[in-house]
C-alpha positions as CSV (number, residue, x, y, z in Angstrom):
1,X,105.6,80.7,94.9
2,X,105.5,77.1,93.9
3,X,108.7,75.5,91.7
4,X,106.9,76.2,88.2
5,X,106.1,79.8,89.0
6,X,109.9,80.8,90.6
7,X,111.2,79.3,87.6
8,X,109.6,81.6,85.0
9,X,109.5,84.6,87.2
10,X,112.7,87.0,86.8
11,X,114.0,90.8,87.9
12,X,111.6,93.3,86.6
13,X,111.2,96.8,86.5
14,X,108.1,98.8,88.0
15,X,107.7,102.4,89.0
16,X,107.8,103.2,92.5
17,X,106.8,106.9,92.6
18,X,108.1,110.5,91.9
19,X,110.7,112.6,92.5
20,X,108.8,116.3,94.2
21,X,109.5,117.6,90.8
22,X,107.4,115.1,89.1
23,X,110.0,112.7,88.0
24,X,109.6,108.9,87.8
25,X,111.4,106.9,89.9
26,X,111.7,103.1,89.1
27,X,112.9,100.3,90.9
28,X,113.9,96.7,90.6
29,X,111.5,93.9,92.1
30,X,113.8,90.3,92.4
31,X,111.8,87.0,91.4
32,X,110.1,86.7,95.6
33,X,108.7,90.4,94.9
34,X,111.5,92.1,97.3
35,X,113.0,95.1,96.3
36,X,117.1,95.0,94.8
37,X,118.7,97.2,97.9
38,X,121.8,99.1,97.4
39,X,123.8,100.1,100.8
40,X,120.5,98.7,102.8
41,X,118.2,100.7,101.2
42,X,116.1,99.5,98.2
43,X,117.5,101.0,95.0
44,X,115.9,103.9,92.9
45,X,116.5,105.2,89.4
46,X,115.6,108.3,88.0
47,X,115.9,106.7,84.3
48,X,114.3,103.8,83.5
49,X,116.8,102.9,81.0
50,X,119.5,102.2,83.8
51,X,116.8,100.0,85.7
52,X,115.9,97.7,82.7
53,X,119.3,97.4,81.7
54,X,120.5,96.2,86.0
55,X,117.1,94.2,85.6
56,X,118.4,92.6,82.0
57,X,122.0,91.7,83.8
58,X,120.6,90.2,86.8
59,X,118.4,88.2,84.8
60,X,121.1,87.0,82.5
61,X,123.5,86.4,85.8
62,X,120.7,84.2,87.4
63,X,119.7,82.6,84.0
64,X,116.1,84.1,83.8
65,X,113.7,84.9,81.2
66,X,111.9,87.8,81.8
């Protein structure tokens, strides 16, 4: 990403499949498209509520606007 682009990018939340039951599961993409990883492993949510608000506080921590 150039300078312009990294600077107006910022945490955001996307679904990243479902549960066998049919459940969304959403995760949290950082700014260079990675994944947010908890204990090595990226980090799924069953609500999406509890993603936007992890992607909300990151972006607030790093001084994003998303």
């Amino acid at each position: 990403m150039s300078g312009r682009q990294q600077a107006t990018a910022a945490y955001r939340v996307e679904q990243v499949g479902k549960a066998p039951d049919g459940t969304p599961l959403w995760g949290v993409r950082r700014p260079d498209g990675t994944w947010v990883q908890s204990l090595g492993q990226p980090a799924w949510y069953i609500g999406r509520g509890t993603a936007e608000r992890d992607a909300a506080e990151l972006n607030e921590i790093h001084g994003l606007q998303p």
